[in-house]
N, C-alpha and C positions, 0 to 999 in steps of 0.2 A: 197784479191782481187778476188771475185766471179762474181760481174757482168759484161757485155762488155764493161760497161763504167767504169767502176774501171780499167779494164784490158786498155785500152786508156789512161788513165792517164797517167801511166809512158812516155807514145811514145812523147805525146805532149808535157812535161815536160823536156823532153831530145832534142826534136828535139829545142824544144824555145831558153834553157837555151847552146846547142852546136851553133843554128845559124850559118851556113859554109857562109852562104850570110855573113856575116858582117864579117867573117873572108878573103874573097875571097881579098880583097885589100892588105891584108898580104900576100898572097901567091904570088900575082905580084909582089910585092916589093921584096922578099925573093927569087924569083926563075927567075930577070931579071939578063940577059945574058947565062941563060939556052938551053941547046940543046932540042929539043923536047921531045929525049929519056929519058934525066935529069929531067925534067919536067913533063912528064908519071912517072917514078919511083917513083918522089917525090910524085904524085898524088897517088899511090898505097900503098906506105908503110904508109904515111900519114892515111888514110885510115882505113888501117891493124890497128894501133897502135891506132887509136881510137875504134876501137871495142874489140881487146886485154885490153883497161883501162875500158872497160863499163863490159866488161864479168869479168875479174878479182873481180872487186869491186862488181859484183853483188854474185859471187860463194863464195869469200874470204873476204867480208869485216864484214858481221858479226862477224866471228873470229876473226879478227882481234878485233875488238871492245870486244868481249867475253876476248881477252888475256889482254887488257891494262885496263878491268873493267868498262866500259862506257857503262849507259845505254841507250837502242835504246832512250827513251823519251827525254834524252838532248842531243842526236846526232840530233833528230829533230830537235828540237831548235835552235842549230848551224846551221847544216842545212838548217832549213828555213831561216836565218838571212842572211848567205850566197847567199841564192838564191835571197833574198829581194835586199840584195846589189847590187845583177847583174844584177835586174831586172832594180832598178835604173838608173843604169849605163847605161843601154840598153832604157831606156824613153827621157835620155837626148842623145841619141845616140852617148855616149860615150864607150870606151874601155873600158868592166868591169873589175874593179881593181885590180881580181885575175888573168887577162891575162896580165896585164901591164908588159914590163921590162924595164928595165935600160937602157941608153944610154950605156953603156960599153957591159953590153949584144948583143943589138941589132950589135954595133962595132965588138965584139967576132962573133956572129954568121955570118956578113958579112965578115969577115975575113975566117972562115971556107967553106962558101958559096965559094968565087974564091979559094979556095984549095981543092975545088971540094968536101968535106964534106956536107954528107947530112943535113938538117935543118929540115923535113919531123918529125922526133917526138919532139923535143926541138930549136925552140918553136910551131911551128904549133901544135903539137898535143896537148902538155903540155908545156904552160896552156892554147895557143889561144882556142883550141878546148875543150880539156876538164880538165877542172883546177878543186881545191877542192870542185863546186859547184857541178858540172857534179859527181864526185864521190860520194858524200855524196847524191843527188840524190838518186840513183843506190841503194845506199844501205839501204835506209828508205823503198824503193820501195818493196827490195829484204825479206824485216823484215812480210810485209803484204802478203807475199805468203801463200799458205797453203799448194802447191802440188807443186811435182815436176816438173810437166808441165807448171804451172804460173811459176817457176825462169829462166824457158829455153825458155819460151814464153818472158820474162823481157831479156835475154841473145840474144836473136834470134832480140832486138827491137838495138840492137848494130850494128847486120847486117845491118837492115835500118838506124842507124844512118850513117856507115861507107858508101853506098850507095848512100845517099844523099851529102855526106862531095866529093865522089867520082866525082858522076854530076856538085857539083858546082866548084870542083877547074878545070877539065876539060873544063869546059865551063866558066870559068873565063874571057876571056879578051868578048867574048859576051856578059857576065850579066854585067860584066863593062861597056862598053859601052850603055844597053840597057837602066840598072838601073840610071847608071849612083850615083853619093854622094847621090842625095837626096834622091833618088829609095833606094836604100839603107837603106839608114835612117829612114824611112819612115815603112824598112819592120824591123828595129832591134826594132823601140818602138811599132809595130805592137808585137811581140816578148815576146818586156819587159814587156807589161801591161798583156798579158796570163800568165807570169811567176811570176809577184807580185801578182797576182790573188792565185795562186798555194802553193806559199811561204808562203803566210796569212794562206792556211788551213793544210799546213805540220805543220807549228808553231802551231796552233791551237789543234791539233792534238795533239803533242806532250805535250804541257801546260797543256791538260786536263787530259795525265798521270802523270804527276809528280803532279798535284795541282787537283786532284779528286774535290774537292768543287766548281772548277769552272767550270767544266763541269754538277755540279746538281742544279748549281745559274744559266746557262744558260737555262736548262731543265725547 
C-alpha cells in the first residue's frame, strides 16, 4: 500500500462491509426499554469493541495465519468469497448471513437484555458489526503493508470505523425516522455493490498468487 489510493481502500472496504446504517435497527430493537445512561454505555462499549476487533486482527492476524499454516493467497480467496457473500446479502438488502442469529439467541440475548446484561459486543459487535468478513478484511489489508506507519494508518482507520458506529447508534432513532426501511435499504445496496466491486479484486488478487499463469494469460 503506497499510493493514497491504495491507502483509501482499506477505509472504504471496512466502512461498506461494517455499515452501522443498516445495523442501527438492531440497536433499537436490542436497547428498547433502555435508560438513556444504558443506551450511552451500550453506544460506547459497542464502539470500543469494534475497533478493539479491527486493531487486534490487523496487529495479530497474520500470526495467527503464520501459526495454523495458511497462506495470505487462500486467506484471500476465502476472504474475498466472504465479502462477495455479504455483499450479496447487502444488494438484496438483506441481513448478511455471517451476522444472522438464531431465534434462541436473539430469545438468550433478550433475556439478558431485562437482567440488565450488556448486549453491546455479542451481538452488536460480533457479528452484526464485525463478523468473519470484517476480520479477514483487516487482515489481507494488513499483509499489503510495507511500513510500520501503513498498519497503524490501517489500525488508526478502526478509530473511524468505531466513530462512525458511535454517530450512528447515537443518532439512531433520527436516522430511523429520517431514512426511514427504504432509506436504509437504499444506502445498504448503495454499500453492497462498492463491496462486490472490492471482493472481485481481493479474489483476484489472491488467484493470481496461488495460479501465476493466470495472471500472465491476463497480461
Amino acid at each position: 500500500m503506497s499510493s493514497s489510493m491504495d491507502l483509501i481502500k482499506p477505509l472504504v472496504t471496512l466502512v461498506a462491509i461494517v455499515n452501522p446504517l443498516a445495523i442501527v435497527p438492531f440497536f433499537i430493537h436490542y436497547t428498547q426499554g433502555y435508560s438513556e445512561a444504558q443506551r450511552r454505555r451500550t453506544v460506547i462499549t459497542s464502539s470500543l469493541s469494534a475497533f478493539l476487533v479491527i486493531a487486534v486482527s490487523a496487529l495479530l492476524g497474520l500470526q495467527l495465519l503464520s501459526f495454523f499454516g495458511i497462506s495470505i493467497a487462500s486467506f484471500q480467496v476465502g476472504g474475498g468469497l466472504l465479502l462477495l457473500m455479504s455483499s450479496l446479502s447487502m444488494l438484496n438488502a438483506q441481513q448478511p448471513a455471517e451476522s444472522k442469529t438464531s431465534a434462541e439467541e436473539v430469545r438468550a440475548t433478550e433475556v439478558k437484555a431485562s437482567l440488565g446484561a450488556s448486549i453491546a459486543v455479542v451481538p452488536l459487535t460480533i457479528p452484526l458489526l464485525t463478523g468473519p468478513a470484517t476480520m479477514s478484511t483487516v487482515v489481507i489489508y494488513a499483509e499489503k503493508t510495507r511500513h510500520l506507519w501503513e498498519l497503524l494508518v490501517l489500525v488508526g482507520y478502526g478509530v473511524v470505523v468505531a466513530l462512525a458506529t458511535a454517530v450512528a447508534f447515537s443518532l439512531a432513532q433520527p436516522i430511523s425516522r429520517v431514512l426511514g426501511k427504504t432509506g436504509i435499504n437504499i444506502m445498504t445496496r448503495l454499500m453492497g455493490l462498492i463491496l462486490a466491486a472490492l471482493a472481485v479484486e481481493v479474489m483476484a488478487d489472491g488467484l493470481g498468487k496461488l495460479f501465476p499463469l493466470l495472471t500472465r494469460a491476463a497480461g
